[in-house]
C-alpha positions in Angstrom: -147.2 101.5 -106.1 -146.4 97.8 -106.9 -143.6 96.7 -104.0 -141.8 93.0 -103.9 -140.1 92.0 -100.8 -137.1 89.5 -102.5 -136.4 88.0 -98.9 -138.7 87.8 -96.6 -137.3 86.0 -94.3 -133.8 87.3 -93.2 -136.2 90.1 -91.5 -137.2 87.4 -89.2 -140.9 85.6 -89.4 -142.4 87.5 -86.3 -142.1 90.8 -88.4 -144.6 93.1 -88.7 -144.5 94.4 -92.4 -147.1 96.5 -92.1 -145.8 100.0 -92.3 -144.5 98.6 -95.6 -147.7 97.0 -97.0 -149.7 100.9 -96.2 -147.4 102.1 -99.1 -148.9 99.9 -101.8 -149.9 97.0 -103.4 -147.4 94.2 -101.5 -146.1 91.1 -103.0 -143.7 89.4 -100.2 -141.0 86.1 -101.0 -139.4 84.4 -97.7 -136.2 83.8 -100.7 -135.3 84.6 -103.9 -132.2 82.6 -105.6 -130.4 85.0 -107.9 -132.0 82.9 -111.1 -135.7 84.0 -110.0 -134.9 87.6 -108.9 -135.5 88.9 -112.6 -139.2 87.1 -113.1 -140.3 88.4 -109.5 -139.0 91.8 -110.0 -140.1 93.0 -114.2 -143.3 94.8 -112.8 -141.9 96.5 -109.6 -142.2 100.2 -109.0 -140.1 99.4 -105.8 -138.1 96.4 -104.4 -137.8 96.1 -101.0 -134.4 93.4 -99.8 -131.9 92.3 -97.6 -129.1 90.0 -98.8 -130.2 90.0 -102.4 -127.5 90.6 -105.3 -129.5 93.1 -107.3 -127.9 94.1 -110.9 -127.4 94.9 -114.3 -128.5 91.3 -114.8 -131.3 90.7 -111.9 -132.7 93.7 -113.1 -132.8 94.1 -116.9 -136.2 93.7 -117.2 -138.1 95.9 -114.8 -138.4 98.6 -116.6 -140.4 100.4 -114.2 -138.2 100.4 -111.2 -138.0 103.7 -109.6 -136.7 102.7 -106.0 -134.9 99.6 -104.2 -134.9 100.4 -100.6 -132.2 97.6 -98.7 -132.8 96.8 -95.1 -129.8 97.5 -93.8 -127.3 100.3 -93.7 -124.6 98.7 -96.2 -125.3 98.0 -99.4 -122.3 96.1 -100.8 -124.6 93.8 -102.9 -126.4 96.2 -104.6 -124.4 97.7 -108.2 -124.7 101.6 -107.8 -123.0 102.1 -111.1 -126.1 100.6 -112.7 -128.9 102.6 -110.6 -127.2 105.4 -111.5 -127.3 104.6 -115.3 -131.1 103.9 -115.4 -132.2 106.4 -112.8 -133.3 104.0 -110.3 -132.9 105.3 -106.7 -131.5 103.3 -103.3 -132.1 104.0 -99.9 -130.9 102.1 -96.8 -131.3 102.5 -93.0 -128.5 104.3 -91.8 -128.4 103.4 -87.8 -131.2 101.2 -87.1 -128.8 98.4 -85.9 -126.2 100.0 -83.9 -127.1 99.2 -80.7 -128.1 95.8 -81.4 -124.6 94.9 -83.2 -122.5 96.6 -80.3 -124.5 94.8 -78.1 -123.7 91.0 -79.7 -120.1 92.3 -80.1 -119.5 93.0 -76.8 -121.0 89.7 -75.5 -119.2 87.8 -78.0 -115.9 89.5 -77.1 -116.3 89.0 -73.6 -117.7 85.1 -73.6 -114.4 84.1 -75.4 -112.4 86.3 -73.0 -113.9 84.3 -69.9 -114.1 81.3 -72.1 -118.1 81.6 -70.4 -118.7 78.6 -73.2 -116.1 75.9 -71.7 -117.1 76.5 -68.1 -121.0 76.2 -68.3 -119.9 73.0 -71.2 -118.0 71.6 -67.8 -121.1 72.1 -65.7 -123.7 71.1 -68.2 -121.8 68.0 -69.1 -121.6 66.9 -65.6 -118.2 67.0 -64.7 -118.8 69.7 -62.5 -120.8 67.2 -60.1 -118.6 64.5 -60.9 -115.4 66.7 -59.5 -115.7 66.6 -55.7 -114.6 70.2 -55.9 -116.4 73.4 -55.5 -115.1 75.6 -58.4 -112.9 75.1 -61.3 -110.5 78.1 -62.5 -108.8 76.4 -65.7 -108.9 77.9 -68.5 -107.7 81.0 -66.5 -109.2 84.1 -67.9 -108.3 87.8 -67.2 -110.1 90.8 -66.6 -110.7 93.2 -69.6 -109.8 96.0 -67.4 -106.2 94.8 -67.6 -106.6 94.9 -71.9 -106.6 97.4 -74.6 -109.7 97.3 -77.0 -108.9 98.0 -80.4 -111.5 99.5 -82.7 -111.3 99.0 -86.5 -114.2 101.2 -87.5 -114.6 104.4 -85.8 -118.5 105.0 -87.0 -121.7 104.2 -84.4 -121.4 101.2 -84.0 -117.6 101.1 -83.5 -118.1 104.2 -81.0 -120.5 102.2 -79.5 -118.2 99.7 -78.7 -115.7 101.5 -77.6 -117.8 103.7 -75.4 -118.5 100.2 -73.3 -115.0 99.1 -73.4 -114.1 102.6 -71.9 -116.6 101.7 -68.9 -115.0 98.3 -68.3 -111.8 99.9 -67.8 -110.0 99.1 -71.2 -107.2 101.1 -73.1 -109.3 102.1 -75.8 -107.8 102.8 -79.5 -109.8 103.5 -82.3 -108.7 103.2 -86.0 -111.0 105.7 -88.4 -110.6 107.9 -91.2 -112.1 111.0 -89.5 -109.5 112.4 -86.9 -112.2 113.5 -85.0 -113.4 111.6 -82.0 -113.7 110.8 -78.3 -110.8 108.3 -78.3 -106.8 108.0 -78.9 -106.3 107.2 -82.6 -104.1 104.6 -84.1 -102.7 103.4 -87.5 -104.4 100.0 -88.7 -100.8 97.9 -87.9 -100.5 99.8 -84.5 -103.7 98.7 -83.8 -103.3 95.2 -84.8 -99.7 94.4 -82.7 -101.6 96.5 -79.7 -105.1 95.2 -79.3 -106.0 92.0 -76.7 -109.6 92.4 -78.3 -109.5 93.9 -81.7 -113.4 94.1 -82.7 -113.5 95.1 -86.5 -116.6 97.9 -87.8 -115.7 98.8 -91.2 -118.2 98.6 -94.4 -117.2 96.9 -97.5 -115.7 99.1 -99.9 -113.0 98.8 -102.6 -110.6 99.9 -100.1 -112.0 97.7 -97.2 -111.8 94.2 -98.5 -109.1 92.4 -97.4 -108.0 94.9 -94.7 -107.3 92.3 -92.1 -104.4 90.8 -94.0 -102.7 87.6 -93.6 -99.7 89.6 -92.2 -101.4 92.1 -89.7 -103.0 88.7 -88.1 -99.3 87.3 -87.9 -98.4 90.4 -86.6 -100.9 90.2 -83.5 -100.7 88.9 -79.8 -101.1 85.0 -79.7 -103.5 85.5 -77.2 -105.7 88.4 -78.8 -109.6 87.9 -79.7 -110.4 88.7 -82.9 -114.6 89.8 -83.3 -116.1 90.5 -86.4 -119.4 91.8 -86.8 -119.4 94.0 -90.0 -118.4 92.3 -93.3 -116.6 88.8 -93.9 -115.0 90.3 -96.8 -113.1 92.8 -94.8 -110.9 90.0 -93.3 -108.6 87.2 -94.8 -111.2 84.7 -93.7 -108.3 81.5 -94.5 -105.6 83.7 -92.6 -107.8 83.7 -89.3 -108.4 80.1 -88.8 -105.3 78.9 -89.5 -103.9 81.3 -87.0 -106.9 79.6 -84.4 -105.5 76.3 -86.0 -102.3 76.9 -85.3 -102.7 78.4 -82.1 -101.5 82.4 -83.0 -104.5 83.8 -82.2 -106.4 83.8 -79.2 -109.8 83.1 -80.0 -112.2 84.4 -82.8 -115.7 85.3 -83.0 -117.4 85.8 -86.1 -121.1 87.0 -86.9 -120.3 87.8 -90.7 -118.9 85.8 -93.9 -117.9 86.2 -97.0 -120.4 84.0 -98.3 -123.7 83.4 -96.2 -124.5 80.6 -95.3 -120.9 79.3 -95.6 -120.7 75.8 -96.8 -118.3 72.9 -95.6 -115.7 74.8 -98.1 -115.2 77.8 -96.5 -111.9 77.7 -94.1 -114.1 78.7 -91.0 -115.6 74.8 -91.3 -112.6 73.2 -89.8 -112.7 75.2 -86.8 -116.1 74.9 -85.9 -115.2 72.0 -82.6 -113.0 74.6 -81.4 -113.3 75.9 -77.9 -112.0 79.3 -78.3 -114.1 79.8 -81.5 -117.7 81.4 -81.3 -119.4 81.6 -84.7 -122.9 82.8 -85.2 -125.3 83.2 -88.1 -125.4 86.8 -88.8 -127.5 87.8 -86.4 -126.2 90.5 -84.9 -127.9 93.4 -86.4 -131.3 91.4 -85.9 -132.8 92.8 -82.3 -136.7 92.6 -82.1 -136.1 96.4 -81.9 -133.6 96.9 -84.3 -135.5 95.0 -87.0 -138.9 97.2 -86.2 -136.8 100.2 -86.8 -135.7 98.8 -90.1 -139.0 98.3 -91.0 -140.3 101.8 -90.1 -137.1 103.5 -91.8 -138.2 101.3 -95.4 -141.9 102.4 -95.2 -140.5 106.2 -94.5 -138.0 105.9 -97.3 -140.7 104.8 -99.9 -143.2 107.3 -98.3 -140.5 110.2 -98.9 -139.5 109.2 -102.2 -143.0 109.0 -103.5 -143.7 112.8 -101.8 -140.3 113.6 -104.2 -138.0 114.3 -100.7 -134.2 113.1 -100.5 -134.5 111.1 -97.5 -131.5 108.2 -96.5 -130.4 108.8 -100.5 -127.5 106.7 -101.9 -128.1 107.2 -105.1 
């Protein structure tokens, strides 16, 4: 079984691959640029990626593809429609990350909430010692058991969410398609004009992108948080920092974009200086022990398929 790892890399370099490399002969990239993905991938059996855009066109010529297995549990850059037309299976890791991703959420949301970043800045900076005085309180910041959490994305890692939310004492509402569930349900707009923290969980799909529209962000609290960690593409990306810009919105944190890395283009640029503004590089699904569990999930993927088992299937 020939298997090519496209990228490496976004696994992290202290990854242990091996479970992978036990189910065949290995060839491993840290990156692949979309131009080089057809070369590296004509004589794999299986491809084994992350962030890669893998299509009719990066894949025209590996005729012997039988299985792409993507480390991660969506697989918005991978063309179904064309897998399914030339037989080639996809599996992804359904769960592996769900603690790890509620886990960054919930310190993002709460850092911005205390504005944690602007008092340790006035300590670090040495202001603090410079004062005279023994503790600042400015910006003043509220407790969370005071604010109602809004969910957008009722699966695991939304319920994981909210299940912490619940114990800090918030008003919990959770927007899903299933009606089923543990906590009060609410329409997308009610959500949005209700939420102080509005932490967003949704996977890209047709239906998805764009969901956090330019008028459901007007429509919010000016001093609501706004935390993504699913999909850039889910939100109007332009329509949240100019409501940080122009001071609708409370603060913003952001693990996800629409493209990755952004570049100085990209409207999130201009807000970077911004004290109410906590941006990080996709990194919440990446726990040591999320990322092991990926890994494992792959090598048992490959290791059902090739036993003929339906096992974490998507096409």
């Amino acid at each position: 079984m020939k298997i090519v790892i496209l990228d490496k890399s976004t696994l992290g370099e202290d990854i242990d691959l091996s479970p992978i490399y036990n189910m065949g002969e290995c060839t491993e990239y840290p990156t692949t640029s979309y131009d080089m993905v057809a070369e590296r991938v004509k004589d794999a059996e299986v491809i084994v990626t992350n962030k890669i855009k893998l299509n009719g066109e990066t894949l025209k010529g590996a005729e012997s593809l039988k299985l792409i297995c993507v480390a991660a549990t969506g697989y918005d850059n991978i063309d179904t429609a064309y897998l399914k037309e030339k037989g080639v299976a996809l599996c992804n890791v359904p769960g592996y990350s769900t603690d790890s991703v509620a886990q960054v959420t919930v310190s993002m949301a709460l850092s911005l909430v205390t504005h944690l970043m602007e008092y340790r800045e006035f300590v670090h900076s040495g202001e603090y010692s410079k004062s005279g005085v023994a503790n600042k309180l400015s910006p003043i910041y509220n407790e969370v058991s005071s604010m109602t959490w809004g969910i957008l994305g009722g699966g695991a890692i939304g319920t994981a969410v909210a299940r912490v939310a619940q114990a800090l004492g918030c008003k919990v509402l959770v927007c899903r398609r299933k009606q089923e569930g543990d906590f009060p349900l609410a329409d997308i707009d009610t959500l949005c004009k209700e939420a102080d923290i509005l932490s967003i969980h949704l996977p890209l799909s047709d239906s998805t992108r764009g969901i956090l529209t330019k008028e459901r962000i007007a429509s919010m609290k000016k001093t609501a948080v706004v935390v993504n960690t699913a999909r850039g593409a889910v939100t109007d990306e332009k329509a949240l920092a100019d409501a940080i810009k122009e001071g609708r919105l409370g603060a913003l944190g952001v693990d996800v974009y629409s493209v990755e890395p952004f570049t100085e283009e990209h409207p999130f640029y201009d807000i970077l200086g911004y004290d109410n503004v906590c941006l990080t590089p996709h990194m919440g699904w990446g726990s040591a022990q999320a990322r092991a569990r990926c890994v494992r999930m792959m090598a048992e993927n490959i290791d059902k398929f090739c036993k003929g088992e339906i096992h974490n299937r998507i096409v």
